[in-house]
ZALO-667726 format. One line per field, with one value per residue (C-alpha): residue number from 1; x, y, z. Coordinates in Angstrom, 1 decimal, padded with zeros to 4 digits, always signed. Each point is the difference from the previous one (the first is absolute). Layout:
# ZALO-667726
k = c(NUM	...) .
c1 = c(X	...) .
c2 = c(Y	...) .
c3 = c(Z	...) .
This chain:
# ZALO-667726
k = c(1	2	3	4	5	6	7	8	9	10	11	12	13	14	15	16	17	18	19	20	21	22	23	24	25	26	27	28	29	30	31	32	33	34	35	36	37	38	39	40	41	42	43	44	45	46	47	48	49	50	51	52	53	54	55	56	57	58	59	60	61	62	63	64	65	66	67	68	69	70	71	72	73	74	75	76	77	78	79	80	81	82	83	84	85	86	87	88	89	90	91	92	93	94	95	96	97	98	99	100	101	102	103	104	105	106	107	108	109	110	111	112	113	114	115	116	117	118	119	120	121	122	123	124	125	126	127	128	129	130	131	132	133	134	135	136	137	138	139	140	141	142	143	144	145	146	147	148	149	150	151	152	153	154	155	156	157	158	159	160	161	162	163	164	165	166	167	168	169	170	171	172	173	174	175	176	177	178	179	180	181	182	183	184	185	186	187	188	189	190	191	192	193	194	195	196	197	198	199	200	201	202	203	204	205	206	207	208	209	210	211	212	213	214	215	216	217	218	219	220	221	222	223	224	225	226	227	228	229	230	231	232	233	234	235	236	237	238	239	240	241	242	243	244	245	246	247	248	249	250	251	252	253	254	255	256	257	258	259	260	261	262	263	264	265	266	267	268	269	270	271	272	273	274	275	276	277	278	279	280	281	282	283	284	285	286	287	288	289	290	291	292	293	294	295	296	297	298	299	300	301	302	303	304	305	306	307	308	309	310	311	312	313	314	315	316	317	318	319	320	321	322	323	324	325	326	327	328	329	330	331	332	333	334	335	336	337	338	339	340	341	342	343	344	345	346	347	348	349	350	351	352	353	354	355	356	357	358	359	360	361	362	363	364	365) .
c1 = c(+000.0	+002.8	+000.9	-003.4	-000.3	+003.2	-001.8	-002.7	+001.8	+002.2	-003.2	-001.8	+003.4	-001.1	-002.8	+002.1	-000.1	+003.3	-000.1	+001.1	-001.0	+003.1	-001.6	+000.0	-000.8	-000.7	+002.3	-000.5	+002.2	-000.5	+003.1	+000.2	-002.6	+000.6	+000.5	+000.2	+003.4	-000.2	-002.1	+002.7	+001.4	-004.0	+001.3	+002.9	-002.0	-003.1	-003.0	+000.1	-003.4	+001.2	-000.5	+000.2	+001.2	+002.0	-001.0	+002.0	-001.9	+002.1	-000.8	+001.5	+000.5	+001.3	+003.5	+000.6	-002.9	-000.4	-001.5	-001.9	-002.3	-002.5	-003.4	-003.6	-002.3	-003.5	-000.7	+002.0	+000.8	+003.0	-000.3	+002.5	-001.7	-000.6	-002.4	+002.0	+003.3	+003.2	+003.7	+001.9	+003.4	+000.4	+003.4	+001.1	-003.2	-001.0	-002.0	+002.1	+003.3	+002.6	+001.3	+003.9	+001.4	+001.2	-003.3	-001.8	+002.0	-001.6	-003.2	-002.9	+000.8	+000.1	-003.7	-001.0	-002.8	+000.6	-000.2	+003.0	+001.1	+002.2	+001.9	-000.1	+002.6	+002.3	+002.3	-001.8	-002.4	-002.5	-000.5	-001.7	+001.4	+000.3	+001.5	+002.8	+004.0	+000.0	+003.2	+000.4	-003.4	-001.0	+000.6	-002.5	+002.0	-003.3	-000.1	-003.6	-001.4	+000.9	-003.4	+000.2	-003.9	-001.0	-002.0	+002.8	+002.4	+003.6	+000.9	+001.7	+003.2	+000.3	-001.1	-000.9	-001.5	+002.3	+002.9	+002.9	-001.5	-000.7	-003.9	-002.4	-001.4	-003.8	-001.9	-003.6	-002.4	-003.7	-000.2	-000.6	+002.4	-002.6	-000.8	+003.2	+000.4	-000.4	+003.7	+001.2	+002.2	-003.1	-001.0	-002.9	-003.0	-002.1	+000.7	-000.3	-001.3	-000.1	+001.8	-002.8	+000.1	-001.2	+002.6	+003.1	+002.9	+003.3	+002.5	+003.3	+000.7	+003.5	-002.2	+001.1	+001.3	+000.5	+003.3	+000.2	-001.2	-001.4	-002.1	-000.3	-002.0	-000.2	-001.3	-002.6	-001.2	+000.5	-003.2	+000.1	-003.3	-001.5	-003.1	-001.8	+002.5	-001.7	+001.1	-002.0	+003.0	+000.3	+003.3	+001.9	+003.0	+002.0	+001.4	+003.9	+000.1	-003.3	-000.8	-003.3	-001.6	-002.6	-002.5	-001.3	-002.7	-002.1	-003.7	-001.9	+002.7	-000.9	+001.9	+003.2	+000.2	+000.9	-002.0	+002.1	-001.7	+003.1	+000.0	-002.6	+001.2	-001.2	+002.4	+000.2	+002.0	-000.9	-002.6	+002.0	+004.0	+002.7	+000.8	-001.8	-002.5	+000.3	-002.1	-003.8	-003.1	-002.2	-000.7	-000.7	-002.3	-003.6	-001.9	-004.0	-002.7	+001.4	-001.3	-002.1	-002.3	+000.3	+002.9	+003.2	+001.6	+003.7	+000.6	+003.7	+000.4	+002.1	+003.1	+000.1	+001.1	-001.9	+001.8	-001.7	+003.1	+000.9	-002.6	-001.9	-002.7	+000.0	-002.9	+000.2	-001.7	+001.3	+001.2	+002.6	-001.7	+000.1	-003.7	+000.2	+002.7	+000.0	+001.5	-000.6	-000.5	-002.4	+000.0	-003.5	-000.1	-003.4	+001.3	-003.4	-000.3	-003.4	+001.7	+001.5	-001.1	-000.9	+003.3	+003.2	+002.6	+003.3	+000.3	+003.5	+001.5	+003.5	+002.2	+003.0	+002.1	-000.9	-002.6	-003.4	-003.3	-001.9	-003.1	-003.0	-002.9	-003.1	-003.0	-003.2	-003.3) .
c2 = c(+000.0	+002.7	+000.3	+000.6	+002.5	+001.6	+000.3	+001.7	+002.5	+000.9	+000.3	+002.3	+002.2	+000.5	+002.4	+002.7	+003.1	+000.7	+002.3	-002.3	-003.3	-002.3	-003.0	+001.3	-003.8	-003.2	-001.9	-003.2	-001.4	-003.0	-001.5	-002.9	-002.3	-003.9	-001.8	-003.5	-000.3	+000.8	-003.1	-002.4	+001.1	-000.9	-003.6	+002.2	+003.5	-001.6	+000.6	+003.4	+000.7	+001.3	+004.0	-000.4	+004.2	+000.7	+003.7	+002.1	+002.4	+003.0	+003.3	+003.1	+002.9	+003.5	-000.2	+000.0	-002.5	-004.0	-002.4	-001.7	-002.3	-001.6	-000.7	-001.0	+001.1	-000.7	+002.9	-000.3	-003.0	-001.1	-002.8	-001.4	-002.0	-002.4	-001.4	-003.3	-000.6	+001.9	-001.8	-001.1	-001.9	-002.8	-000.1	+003.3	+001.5	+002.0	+002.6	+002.2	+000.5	-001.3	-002.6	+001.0	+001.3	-003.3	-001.5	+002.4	-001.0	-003.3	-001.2	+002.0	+001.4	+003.8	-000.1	-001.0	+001.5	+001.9	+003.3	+002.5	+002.3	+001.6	-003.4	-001.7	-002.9	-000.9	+002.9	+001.6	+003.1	+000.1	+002.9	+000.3	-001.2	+003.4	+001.4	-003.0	+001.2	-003.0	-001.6	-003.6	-001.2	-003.9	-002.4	-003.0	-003.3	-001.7	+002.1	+001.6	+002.9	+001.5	+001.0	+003.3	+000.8	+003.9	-000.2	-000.3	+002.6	-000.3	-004.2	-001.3	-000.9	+003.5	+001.8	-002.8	+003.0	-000.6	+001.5	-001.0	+002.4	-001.2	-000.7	+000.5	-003.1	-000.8	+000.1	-001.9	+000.9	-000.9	-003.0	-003.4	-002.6	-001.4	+003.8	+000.1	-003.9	+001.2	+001.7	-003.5	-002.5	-001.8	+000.5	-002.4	+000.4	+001.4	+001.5	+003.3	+002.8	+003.1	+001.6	+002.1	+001.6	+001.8	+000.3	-000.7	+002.1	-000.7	+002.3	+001.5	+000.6	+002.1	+002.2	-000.9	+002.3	-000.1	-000.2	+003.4	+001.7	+002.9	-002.5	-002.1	-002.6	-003.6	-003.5	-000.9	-003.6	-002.0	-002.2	-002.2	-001.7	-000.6	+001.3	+003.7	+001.3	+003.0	+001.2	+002.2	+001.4	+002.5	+002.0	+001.5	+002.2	+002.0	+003.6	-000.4	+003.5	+000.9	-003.7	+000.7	-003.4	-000.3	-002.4	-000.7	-002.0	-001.4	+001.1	+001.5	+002.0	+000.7	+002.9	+001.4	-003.3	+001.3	-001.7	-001.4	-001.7	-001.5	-002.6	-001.5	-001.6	-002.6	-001.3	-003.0	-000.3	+002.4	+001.5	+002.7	+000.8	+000.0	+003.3	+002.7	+001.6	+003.4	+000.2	+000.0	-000.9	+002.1	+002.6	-002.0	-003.2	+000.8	-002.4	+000.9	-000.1	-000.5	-000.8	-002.7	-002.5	-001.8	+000.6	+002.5	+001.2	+000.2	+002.8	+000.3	+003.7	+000.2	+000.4	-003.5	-002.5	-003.0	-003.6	-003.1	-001.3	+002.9	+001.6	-002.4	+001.0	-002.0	+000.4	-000.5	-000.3	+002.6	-002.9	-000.4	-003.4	-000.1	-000.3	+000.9	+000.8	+000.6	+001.7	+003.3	-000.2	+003.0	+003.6	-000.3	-003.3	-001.4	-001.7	-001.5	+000.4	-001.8	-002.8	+001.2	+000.8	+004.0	+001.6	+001.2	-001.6	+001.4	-000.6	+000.5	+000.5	+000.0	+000.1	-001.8	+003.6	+000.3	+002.7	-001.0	+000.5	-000.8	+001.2	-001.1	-001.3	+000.4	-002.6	+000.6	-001.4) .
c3 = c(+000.0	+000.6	-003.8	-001.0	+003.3	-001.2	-003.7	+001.4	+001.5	-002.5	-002.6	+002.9	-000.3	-003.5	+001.1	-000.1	-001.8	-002.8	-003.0	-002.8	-001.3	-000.2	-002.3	-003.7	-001.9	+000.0	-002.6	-001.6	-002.1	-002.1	+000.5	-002.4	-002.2	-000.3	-002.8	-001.3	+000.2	+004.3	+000.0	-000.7	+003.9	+001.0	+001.6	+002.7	+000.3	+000.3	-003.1	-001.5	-002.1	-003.7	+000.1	+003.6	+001.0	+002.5	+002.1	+002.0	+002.3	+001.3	+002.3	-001.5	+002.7	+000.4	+001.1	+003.5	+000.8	+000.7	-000.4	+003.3	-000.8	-002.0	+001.8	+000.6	+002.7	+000.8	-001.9	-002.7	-001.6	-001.3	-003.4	-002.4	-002.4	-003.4	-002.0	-000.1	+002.2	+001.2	-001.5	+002.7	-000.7	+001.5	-000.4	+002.2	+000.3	+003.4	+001.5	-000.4	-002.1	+001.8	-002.9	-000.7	-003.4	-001.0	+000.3	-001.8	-003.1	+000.2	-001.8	+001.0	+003.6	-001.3	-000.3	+003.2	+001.9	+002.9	+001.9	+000.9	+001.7	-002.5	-001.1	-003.0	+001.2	+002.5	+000.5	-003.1	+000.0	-002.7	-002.5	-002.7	-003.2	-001.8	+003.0	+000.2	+000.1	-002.9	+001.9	+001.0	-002.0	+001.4	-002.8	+000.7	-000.3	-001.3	-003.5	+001.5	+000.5	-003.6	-001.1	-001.4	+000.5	-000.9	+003.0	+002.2	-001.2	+000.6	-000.1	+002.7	-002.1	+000.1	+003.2	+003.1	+002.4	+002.5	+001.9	+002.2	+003.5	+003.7	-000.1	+003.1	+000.9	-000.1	+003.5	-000.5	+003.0	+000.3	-002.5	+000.8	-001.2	-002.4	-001.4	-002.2	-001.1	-003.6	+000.1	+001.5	-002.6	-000.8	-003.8	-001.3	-002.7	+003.4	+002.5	+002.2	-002.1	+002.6	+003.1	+001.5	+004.0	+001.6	+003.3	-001.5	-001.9	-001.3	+000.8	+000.3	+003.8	-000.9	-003.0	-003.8	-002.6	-003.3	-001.3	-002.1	+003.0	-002.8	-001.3	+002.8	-001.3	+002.6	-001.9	+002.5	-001.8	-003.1	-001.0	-002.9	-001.4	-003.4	+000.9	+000.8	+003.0	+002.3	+003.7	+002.5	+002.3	+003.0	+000.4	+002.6	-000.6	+002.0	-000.4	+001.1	+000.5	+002.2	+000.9	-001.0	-000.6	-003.3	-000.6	-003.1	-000.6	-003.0	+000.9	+002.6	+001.9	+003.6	+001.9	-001.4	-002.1	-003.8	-003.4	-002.3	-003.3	-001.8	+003.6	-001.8	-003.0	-002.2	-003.0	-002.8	-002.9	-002.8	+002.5	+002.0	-001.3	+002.2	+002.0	-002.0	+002.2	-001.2	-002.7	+001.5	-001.9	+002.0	-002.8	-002.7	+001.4	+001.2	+002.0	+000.0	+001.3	+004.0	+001.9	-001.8	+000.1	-003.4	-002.4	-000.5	-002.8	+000.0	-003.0	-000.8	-002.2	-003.4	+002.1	+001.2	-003.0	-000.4	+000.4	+001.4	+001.2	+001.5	+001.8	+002.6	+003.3	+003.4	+002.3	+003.5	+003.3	+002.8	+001.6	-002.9	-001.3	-004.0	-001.1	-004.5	-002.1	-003.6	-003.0	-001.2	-004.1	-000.5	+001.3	+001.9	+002.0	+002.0	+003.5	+001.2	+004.0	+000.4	+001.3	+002.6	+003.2	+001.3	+001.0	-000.7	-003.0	-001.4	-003.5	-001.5	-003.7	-000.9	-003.4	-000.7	+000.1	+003.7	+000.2	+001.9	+001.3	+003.0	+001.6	+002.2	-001.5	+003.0	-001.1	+001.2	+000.9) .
């Protein structure tokens, strides 16, 4: 009970007041997309689904902050989800990235699922792969891992996203053993499909920064799955200078708790690109009539360039459970609600450069 006790105060120190916001983004980064050829490892690393992607999920700050935790409360849930199963490698796969360099080189142990505290491997920070100094690149022994998908940028022949540094280590309060047994070395055709809490937080007791401290972006988690990957996440930072505490949450904020959309995400290859969030949708997508109590209409204007392969819609429950998708083929598009029960949804739209839409749909009576 004392680490939860000591989570709960330092979450009430966040009810402070401070003058600036320290969290600018949430990035995700698709680090890598399988291929046939990582399948022929499938009998050491344990079965890797063909176009199985691999996500990196990193907290970009002001300079001069940390990162604290990651967290759930009973008023804000925390989720990490798919619609089919995590990748774990049963080889050197772990909670958390503690696997050394050489071990990474072999079959499929670089794309593990796990969550950080700023490391990406033993001894090893993580970055992201643009932002990588380019110098001692792991070779995998195995001849895997060269998919040069467009989806995932930068191949890991190239840059690897991570960096010779001293990493903080992960500090997991609040969850039950049985809570994170999808992150274990366990990797089968079913298994555990969600982390969700609502009491517990991983953390970094000592604060983590990023390694360019002007950028000072920290790798929080990778997550590798071949289906529709989404996380609802709660953050605390800390401002070095003041020691102001922030709290970020991803709906409903109570107190001096701060919204934050992009802690709700939901992703899926050719659905949502890589790290470009800067290019909203909000002016050029209409969603009408809302509230409702039959259809809606999502109208793209002329700006938006139509491409069925391109352009896709998610709806979801508030809860974060995936209840329609489709594909967007014509600039007026009828989403039929009748089916669903009187409340609130969030329906989301993405396009494969990284710009996106989301907004609340309210059906009525």
């Amino acid at each position: 009970m004392k680490p939860i006790y000591f989570l709960a105060l330092c979450l009430l120190s966040g009810f402070s007041a401070y003058s600036q916001y320290g969290l600018e983004r949430i990035i995700v980064e698709k680090y890598y997309v399988s291929d046939a050829n990582d399948k022929t490892v499938d009998g050491d690393g344990g079965v890797l689904p063909l176009n199985s992607v691999t996500y990196r999920v990193f907290v970009d700050m002001l300079p001069g902050y940390i990162f604290q935790a990651a967290y759930g409360t009973p008023e804000h849930e925390l989720k990490i989800a798919t619609s089919t199963t995590f990748f774990n490698n049963q080889d050197r796969g772990a909670r958390f990235p503690t696997y050394s360099r050489n071990q990474a080189q072999n079959n499929t142990v670089m794309l593990d699922s796990w969550l950080s505290a700023g490391g990406a491997l033993k001894d090893h920070a993580g970055v992201l792969k643009e932002m990588d100094n380019g110098e001692n690149t792991i070779e995998n022994a195995d001849g895997v891992l060269q998919n040069e998908h467009a989806e995932a940028g930068i191949p890991l022949t190239q840059e690897d996203g991570a960096i010779a540094a001293t990493v903080e280590p992960v500090t997991v309060v609040g969850f039950f053993d049985a809570d994170l047994t999808m992150l274990d070395d366990i990797n089968a055709a079913t298994g555990s499909t969600s982390i969700i809490t609502h009491d517990g937080a991983w953390s970094s007791l000592n604060g983590s920064r990023g390694q360019d401290t002007t950028q000072n972006i920290v790798l929080i988690g990778q997550f590798t799955t071949d289906g529709v990957f989404e996380f609802e996440l709660n953050l605390q930072i800390r401002n070095q200078q003041t020691l102001a505490v922030e709290n970020y949450v991803a709906r409903n904020p109570l107190g001096a708790e701060i919204l934050f959309d992009d802690l709700i995400h939901i992703d899926s290859l050719g659905f949502m690109s890589s790290i470009a969030f800067d290019s909203p949708l909000h002016d050029h997508v209409k969603v009408y009539p809302n509230p409702t109590s039959g259809n809606v209409t999502i109208e793209l204007n002329n700006d938006i360039e139509l491409n069925s392969s391109n352009i896709q819609f998610i709806l979801s429950s508030l809860d974060g459970s995936m209840l329609k998708t489709g594909k967007i083929t014509d600039k007026l598009t009828s989403l039929d609600m009748t089916q669903f029960l009187p409340g609130v949804y969030l329906i989301s739209l993405g396009l494969i450069d990284g710009s996106r839409f989301s907004t609340k749909i309210i059906r009525t009576q």
